[in-house]
N, C-alpha and C positions, 0 to 999 in steps of 0.2 A: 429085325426089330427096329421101331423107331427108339430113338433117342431124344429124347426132351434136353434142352438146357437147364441146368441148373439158374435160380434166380441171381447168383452170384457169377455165374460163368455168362451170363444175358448183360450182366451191368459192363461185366469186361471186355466183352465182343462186341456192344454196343457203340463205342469211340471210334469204328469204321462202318464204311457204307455196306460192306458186306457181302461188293461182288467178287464170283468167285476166282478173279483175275487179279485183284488186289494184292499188291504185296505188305505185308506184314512185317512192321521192325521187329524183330525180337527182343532190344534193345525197350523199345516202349512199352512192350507185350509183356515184357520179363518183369517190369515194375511194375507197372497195374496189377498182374496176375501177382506179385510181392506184396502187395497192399491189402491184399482179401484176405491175406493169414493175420489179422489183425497182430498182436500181441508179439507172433513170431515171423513178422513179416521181415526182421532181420537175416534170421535165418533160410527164409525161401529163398530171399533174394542171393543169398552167397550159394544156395546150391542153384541157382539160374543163371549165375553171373557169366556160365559159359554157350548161353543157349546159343541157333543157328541164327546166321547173320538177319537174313530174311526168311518168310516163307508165305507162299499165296494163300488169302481167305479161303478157298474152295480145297486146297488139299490140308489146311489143320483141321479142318472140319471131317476129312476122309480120316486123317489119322484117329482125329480122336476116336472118334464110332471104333473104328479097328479096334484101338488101346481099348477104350471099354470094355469092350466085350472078351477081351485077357487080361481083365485089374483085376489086382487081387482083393477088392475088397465090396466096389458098386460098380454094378454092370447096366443098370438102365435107366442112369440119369448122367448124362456129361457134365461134368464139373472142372472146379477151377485147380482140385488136386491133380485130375485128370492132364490139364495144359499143362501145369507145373511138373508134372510126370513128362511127358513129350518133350516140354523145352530143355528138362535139365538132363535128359538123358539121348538126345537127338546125335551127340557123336557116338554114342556107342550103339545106335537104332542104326546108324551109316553102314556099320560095318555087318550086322548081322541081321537085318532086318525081320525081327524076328517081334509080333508084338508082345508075345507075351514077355518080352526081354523091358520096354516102357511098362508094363501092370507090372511087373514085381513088387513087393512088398516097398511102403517107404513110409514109416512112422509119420510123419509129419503133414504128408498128399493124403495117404490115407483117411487119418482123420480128419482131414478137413473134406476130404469127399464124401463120410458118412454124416458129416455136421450139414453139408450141404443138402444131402439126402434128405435127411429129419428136416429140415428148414422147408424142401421142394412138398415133402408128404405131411405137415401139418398143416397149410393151407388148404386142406383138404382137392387136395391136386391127384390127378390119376391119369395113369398111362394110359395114351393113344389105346382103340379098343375101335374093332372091327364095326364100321358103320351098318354092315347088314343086320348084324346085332340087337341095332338097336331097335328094330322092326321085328323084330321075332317073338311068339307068340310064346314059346317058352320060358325065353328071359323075363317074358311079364308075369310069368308065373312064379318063378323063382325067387324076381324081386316080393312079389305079393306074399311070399310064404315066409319070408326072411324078415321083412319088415313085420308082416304081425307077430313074430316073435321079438325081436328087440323093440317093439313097443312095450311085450307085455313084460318084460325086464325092464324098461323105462330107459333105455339103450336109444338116445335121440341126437345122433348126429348131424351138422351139417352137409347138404352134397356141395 
């Protein structure tokens, strides 16, 4: 499954060029990604205070996708709870590498990956979706029969 960024995890990751050879402070990584917990950006930042020294652009982007898809909370949008997960728990990912051991539950990542979530799906944003799809004579019927009905509810949304 692809993986969208979060528009919050796009502003963080955005301060590098992006190639996947890049090495990564986590030291820089740790505070930016501390700053998107607005309010309790103190608190991220002391459970990050231990993250890994360095790590290259092309494999926190491997890890995340992995982490994702064994979070316990959002699975198909990369977030900045997501990183804050990976960075603050990367010595103990050392020893057992095990992803669903980075998803585990963490009040604090959590909710900011589902705040993230609602932020990514009220722009009327939607997941990557198979381009043959979009040519298929069926899905024109589908749409056609779904929208005459939330018209006739008054159900008028943006795409």
């Amino acid at each position: 499954m692809d993986h969208p960024l979060s528009h919050r995890l796009n502003r963080v990751l955005s301060l590098w060029a992006g190639s996947p050879d890049e090495f990564l402070s986590s030291e820089t990584l740790s505070k930016r990604v501390s700053w998107e917990f607005d309010e309790c950006a103190e608190c991220a930042a002391a459970l990050l205070k231990d993250a890994q020294p360095t790590l290259r652009y092309g494999t926190l982007l491997l890890h995340l996708v992995r982490l994702a898809d064994r979070d316990s909370v959002v699975r198909d949008v990369l977030t900045v709870g997501h990183i804050a997960k990976l960075l603050s728990r990367h010595k103990y990912f050392d020893r057992e590498k095990d992803y669903a051991l980075l998803g585990w539950p963490n009040r604090l990542f959590d909710s900011q990956s589902q705040k993230e979530r609602r932020e990514y799906f009220s722009q009327n944003t939607a997941l990557p979706t198979s381009a043959t799809l979009l040519t298929s004579p069926v899905l024109a019927d589908l749409r056609e029969a779904e929208e005459a009905i939330l018209r006739r509810f008054g159900v008028f949304l943006t795409q």
